[in-house]
Backbone as ProteinMPNN parsed JSONL, in Angstrom:
{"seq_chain_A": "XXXXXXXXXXXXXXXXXXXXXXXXXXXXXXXXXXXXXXXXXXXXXXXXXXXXXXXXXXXXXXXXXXXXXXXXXXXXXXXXXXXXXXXXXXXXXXXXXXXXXXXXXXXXXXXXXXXXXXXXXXXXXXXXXXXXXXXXXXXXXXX", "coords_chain_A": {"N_chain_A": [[20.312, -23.363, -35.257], [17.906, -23.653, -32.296], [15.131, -23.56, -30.908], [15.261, -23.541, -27.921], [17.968, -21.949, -28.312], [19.64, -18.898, -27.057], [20.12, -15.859, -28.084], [22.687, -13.389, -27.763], [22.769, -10.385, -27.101], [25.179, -7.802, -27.78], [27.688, -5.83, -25.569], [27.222, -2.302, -26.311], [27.717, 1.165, -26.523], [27.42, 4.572, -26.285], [27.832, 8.024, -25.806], [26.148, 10.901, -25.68], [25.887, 14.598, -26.599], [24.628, 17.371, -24.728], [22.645, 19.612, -26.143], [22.636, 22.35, -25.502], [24.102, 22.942, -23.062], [26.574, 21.674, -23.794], [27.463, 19.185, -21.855], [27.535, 15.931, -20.843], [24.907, 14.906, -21.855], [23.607, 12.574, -21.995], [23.958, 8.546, -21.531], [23.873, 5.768, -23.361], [23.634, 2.483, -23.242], [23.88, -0.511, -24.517], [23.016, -3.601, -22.79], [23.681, -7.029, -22.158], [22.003, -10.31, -21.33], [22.623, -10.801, -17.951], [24.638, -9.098, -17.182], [26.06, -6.956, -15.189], [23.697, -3.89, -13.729], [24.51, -0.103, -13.898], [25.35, 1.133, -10.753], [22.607, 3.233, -8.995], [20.508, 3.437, -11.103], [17.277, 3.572, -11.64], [15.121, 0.758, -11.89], [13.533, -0.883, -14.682], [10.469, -3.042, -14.433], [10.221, -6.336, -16.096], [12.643, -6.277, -16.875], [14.998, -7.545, -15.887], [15.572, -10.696, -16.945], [16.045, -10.342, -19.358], [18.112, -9.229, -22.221], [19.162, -5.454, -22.284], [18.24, -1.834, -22.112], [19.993, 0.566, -21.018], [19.62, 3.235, -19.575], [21.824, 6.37, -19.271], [20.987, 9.389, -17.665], [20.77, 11.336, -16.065], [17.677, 12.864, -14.15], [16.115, 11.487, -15.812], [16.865, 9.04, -16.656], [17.063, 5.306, -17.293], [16.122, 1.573, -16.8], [15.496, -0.581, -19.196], [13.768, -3.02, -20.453], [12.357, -6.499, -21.709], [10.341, -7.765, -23.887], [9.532, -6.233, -26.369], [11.256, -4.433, -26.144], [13.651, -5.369, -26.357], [12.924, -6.54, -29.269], [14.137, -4.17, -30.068], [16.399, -4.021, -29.623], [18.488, -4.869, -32.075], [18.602, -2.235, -34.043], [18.99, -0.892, -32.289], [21.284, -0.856, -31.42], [22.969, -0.212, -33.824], [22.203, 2.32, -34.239], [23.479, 3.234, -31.492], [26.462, 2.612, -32.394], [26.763, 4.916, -34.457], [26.686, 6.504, -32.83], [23.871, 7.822, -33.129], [21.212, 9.633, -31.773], [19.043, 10.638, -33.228], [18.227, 8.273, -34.78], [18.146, 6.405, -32.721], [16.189, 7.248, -31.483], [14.034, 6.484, -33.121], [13.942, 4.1, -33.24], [13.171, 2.727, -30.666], [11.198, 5.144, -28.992], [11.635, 5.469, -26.153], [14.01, 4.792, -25.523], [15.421, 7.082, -25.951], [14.861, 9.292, -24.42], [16.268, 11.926, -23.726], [15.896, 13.116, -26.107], [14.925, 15.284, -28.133], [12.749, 15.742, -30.639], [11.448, 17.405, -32.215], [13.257, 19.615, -31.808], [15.447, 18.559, -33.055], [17.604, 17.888, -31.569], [19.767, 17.06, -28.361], [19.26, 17.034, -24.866], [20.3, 17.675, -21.257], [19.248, 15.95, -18.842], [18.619, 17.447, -16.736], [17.9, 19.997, -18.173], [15.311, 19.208, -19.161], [11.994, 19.656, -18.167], [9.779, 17.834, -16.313], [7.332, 15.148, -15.609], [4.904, 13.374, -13.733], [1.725, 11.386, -15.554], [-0.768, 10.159, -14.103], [-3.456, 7.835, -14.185], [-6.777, 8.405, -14.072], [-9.007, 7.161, -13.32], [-7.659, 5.585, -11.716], [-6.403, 6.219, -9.401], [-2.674, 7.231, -8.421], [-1.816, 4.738, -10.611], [0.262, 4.599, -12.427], [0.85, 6.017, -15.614], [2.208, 7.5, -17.824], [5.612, 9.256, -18.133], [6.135, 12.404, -18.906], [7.292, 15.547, -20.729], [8.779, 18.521, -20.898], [10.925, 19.871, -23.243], [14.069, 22.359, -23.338], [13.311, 24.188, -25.408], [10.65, 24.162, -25.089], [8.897, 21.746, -26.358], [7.093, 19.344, -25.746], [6.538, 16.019, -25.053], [5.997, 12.702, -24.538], [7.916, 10.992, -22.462], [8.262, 8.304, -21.466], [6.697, 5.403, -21.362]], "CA_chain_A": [[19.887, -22.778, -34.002], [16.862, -24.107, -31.89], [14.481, -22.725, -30.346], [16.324, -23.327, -27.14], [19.439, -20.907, -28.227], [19.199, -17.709, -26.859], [21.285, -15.124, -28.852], [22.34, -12.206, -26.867], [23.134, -8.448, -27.276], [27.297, -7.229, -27.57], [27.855, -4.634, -25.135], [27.551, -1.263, -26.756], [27.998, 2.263, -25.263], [27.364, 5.567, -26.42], [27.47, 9.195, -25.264], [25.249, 12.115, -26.243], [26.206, 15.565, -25.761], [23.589, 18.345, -24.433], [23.211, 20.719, -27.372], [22.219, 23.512, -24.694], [25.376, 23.508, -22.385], [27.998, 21.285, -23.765], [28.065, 18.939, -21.135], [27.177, 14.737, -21.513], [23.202, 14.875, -21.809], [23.562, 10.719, -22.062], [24.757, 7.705, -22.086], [22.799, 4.697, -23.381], [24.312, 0.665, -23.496], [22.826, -2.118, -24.551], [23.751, -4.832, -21.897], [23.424, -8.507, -22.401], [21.585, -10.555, -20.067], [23.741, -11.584, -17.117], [25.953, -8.1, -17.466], [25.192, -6.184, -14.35], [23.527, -2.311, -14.046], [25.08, 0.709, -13.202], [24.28, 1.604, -9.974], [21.732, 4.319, -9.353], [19.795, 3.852, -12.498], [15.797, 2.933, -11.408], [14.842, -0.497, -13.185], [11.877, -0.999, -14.651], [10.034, -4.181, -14.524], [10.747, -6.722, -17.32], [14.337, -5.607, -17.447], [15.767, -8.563, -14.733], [16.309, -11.667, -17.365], [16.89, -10.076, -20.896], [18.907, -7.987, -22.777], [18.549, -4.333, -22.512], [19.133, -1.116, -22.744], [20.647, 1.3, -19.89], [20.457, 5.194, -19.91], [22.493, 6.867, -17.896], [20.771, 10.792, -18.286], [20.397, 12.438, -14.758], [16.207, 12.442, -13.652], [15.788, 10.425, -17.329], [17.487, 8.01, -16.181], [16.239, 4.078, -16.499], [16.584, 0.161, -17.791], [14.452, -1.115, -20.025], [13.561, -4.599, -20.681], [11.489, -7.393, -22.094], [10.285, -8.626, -25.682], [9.076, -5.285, -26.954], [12.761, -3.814, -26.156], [14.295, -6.816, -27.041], [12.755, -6.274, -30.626], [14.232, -2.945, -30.815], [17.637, -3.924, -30.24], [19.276, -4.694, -33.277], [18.068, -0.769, -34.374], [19.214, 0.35, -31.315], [22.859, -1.143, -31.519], [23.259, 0.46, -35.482], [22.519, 4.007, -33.542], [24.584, 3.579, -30.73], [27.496, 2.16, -33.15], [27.558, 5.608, -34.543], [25.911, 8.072, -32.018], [22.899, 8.816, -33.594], [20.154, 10.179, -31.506], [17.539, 10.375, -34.107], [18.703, 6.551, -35.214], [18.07, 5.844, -31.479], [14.66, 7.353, -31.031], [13.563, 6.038, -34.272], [14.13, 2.643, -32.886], [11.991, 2.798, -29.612], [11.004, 6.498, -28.637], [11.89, 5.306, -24.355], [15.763, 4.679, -25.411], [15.695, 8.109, -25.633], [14.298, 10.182, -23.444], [16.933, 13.21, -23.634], [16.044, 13.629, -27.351], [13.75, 16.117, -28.855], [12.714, 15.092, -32.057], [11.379, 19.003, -32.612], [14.776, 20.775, -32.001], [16.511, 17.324, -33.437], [18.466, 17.801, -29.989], [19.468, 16.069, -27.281], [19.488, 18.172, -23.893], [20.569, 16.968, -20.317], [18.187, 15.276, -18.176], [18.386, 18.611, -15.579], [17.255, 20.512, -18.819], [14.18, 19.145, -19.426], [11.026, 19.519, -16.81], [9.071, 16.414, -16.348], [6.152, 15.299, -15.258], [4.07, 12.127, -14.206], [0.755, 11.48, -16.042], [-1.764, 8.949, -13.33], [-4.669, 6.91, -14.218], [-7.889, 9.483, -13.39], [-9.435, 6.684, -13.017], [-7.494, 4.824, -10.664], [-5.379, 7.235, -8.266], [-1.697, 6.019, -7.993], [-1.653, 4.188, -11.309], [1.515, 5.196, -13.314], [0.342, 6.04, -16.829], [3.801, 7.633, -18.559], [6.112, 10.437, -17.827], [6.127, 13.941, -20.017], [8.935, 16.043, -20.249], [9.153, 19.373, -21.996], [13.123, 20.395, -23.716], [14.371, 23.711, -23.107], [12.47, 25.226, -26.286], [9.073, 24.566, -24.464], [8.181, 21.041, -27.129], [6.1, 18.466, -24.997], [6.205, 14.769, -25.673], [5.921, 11.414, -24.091], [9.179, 10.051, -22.1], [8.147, 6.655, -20.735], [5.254, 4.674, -21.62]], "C_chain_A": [[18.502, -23.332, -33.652], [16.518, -23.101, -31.737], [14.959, -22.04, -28.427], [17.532, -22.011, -26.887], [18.518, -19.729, -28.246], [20.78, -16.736, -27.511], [21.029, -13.558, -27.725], [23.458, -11.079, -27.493], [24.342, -8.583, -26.954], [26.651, -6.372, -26.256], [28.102, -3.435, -25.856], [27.185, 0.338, -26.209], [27.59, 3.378, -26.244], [27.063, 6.966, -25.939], [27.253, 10.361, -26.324], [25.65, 13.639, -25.6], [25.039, 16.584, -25.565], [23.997, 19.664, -25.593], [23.172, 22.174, -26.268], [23.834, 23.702, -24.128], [26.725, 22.562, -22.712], [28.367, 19.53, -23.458], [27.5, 17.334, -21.942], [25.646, 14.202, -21.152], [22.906, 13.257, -21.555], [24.34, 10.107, -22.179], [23.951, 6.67, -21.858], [23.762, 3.474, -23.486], [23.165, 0.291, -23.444], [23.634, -3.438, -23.556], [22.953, -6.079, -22.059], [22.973, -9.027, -21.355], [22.914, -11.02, -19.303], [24.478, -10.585, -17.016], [25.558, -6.954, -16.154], [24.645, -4.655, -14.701], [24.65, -1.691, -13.505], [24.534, 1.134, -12.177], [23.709, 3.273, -9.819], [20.596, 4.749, -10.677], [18.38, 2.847, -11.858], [15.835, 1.783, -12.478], [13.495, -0.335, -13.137], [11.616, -2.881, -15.016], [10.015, -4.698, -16.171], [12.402, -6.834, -17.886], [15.512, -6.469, -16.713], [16.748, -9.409, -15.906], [16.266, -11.379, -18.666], [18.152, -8.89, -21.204], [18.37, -6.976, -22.607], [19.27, -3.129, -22.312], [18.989, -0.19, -21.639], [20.683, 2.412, -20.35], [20.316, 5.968, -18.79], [21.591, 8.561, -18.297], [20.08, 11.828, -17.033], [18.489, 11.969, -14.561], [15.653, 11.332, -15.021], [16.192, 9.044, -17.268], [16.862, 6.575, -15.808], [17.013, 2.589, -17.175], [15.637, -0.32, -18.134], [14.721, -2.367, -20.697], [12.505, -5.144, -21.651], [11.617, -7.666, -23.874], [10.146, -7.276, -26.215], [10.854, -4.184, -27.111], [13.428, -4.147, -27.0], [14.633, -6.844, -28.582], [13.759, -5.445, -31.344], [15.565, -2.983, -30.665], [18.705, -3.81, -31.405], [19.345, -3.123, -33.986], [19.013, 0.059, -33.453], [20.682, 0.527, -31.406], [23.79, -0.455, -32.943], [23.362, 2.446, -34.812], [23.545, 4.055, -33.024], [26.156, 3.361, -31.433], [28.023, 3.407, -33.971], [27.084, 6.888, -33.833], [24.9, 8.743, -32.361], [21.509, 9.07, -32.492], [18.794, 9.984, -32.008], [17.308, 8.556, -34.293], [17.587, 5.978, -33.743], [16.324, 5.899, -30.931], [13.632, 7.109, -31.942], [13.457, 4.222, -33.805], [13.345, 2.188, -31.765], [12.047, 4.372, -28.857], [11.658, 6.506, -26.664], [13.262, 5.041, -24.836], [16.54, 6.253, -25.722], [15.367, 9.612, -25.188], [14.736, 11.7, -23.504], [16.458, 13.478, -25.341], [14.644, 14.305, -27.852], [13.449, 16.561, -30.134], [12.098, 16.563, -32.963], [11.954, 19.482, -32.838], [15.421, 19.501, -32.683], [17.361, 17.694, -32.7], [18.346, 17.235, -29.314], [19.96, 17.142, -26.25], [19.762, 17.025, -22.62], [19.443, 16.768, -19.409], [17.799, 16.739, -16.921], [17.751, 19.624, -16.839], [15.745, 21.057, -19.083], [13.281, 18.945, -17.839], [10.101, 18.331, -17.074], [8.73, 16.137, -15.364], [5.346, 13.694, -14.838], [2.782, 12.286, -14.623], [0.62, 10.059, -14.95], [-2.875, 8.741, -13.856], [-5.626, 8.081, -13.503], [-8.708, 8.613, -12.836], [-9.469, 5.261, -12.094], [-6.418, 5.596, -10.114], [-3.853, 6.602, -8.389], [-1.121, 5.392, -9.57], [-0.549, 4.754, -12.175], [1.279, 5.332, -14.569], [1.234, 6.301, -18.002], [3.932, 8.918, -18.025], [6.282, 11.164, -19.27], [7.011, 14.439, -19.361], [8.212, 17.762, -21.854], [10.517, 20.42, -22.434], [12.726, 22.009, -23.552], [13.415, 24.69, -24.249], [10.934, 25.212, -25.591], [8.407, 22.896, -25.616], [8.211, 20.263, -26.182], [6.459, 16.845, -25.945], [6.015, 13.776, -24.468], [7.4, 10.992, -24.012], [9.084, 8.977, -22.006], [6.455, 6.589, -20.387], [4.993, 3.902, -20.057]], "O_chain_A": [[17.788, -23.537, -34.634], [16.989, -22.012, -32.064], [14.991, -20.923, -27.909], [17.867, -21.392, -25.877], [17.464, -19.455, -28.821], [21.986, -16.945, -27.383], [20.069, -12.973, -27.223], [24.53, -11.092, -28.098], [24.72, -9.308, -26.034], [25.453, -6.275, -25.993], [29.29, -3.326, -26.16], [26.252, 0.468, -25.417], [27.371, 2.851, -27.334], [25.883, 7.116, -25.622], [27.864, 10.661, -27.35], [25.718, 13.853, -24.39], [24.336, 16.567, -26.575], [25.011, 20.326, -25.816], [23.977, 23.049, -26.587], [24.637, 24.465, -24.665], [27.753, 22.655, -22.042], [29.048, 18.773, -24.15], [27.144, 17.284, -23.12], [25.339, 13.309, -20.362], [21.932, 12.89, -20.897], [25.402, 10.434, -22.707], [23.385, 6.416, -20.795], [24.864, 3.776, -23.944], [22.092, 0.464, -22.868], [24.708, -3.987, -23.802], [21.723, -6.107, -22.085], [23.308, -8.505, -20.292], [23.944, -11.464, -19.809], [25.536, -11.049, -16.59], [24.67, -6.131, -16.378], [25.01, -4.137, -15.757], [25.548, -2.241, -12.869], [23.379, 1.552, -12.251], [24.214, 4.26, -10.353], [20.098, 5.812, -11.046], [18.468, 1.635, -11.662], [16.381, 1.813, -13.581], [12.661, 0.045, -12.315], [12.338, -3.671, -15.624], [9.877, -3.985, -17.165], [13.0, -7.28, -18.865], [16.707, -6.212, -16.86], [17.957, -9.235, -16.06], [16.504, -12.384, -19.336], [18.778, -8.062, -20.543], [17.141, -7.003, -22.665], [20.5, -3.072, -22.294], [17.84, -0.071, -21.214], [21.423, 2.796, -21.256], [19.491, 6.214, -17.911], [21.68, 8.818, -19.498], [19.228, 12.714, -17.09], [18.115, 10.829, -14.835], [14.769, 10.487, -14.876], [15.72, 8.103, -17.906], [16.332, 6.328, -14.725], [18.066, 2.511, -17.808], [14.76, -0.551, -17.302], [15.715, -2.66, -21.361], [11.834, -4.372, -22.336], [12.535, -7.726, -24.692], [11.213, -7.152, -26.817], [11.282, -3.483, -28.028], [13.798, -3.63, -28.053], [15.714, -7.018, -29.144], [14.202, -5.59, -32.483], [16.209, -2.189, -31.351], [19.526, -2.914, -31.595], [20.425, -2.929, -34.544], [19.58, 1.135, -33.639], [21.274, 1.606, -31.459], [25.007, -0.278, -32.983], [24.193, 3.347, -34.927], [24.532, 4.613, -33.503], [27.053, 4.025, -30.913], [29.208, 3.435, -34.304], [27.131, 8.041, -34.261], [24.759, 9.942, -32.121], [20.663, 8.222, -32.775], [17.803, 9.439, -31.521], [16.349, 7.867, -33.946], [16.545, 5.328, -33.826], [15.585, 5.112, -30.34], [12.468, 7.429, -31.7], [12.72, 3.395, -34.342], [12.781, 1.11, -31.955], [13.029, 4.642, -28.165], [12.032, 7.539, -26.109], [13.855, 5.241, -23.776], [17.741, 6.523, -25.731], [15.651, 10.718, -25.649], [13.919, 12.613, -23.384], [17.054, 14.494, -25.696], [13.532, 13.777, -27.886], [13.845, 17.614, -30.634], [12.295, 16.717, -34.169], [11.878, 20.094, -33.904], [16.558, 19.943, -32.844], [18.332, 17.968, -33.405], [17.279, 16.657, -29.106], [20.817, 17.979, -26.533], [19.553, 15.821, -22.774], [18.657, 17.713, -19.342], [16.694, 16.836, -16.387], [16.81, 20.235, -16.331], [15.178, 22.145, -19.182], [13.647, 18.384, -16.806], [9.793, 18.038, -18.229], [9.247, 16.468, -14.297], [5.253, 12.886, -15.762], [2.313, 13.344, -14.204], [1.46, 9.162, -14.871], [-3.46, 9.806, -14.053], [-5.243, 8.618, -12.464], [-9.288, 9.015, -11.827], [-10.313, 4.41, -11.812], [-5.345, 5.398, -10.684], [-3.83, 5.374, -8.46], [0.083, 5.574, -9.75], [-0.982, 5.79, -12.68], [1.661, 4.241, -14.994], [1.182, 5.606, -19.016], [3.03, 9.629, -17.582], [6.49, 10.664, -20.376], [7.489, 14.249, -18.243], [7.641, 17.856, -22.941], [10.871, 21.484, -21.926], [11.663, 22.628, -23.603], [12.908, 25.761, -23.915], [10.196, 26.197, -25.61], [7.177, 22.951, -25.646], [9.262, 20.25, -25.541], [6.578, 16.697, -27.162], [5.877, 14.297, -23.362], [8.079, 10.699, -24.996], [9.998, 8.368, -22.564], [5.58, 7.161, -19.737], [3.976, 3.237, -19.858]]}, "name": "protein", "num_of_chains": 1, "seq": "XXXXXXXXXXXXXXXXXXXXXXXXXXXXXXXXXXXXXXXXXXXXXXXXXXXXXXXXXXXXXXXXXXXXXXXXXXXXXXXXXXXXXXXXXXXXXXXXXXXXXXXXXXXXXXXXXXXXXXXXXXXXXXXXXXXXXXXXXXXXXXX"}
């Protein structure tokens, strides 16, 4: 293999169920470059020409890209391969957003309340979104 060859991500799928009501709190893929989105899911910058990873999860809901993702595939694809949650947010904390590493639950994106954090020192500036799960535990959604 050169440096040239680009090795790319399977397609892999998984759904999460909401421990609260039942219903399907998530669904994350890893999509290969070139594999289109689903529509309605916000992209985030970086996320155009690699591999990455798609979660479907109501207001949680995004695509995540670049080298730092990228990294965290192989990790991420061993979770989704058997549904683990923890696996998943152990692998990059933004592939899973619905999971609350407090309750070791995953809740549905209408569950949790969430929040943007801005730059104080520049108005506007997007800094990361907070979210806190139905028990009331606080964390960091998206860096």
């Amino acid at each position: 293999m050169t440096s040239d060859d680009v090795v790319v991500a399977p397609f892999v799928e998984a759904a999460f169920a909401c421990a609260r009501c039942g219903r399907e709190a998530a669904r994350v893929s890893v999509r290969p470059r070139g594999m289109g989105d689903p529509p309605g899911v916000p992209k985030v910058p970086g996320a155009v020409d690699s591999d990455r990873v798609v979660i479907e999860a109501g207001q949680l809901s995004t695509v995540m890209g670049g080298t730092e993702i990228e990294a965290a595939i192989p990790a991420a694809l061993r979770a989704l391969g058997t549904a683990d949650a923890r696996a998943l947010f152990a692998a990059h904390f933004e592939m899973a957003p619905f999971w609350c590493p407090k309750c070791g639950a995953s809740y549905c994106g209408e569950e949790w309340v969430v929040w943007p954090i801005y730059a104080d020192d520049y108005p506007g500036w997007f800094e990361e979104l907070r979210g806190r799960c139905p028990a009331g535990h606080e964390r960091m959604l998206r860096d």
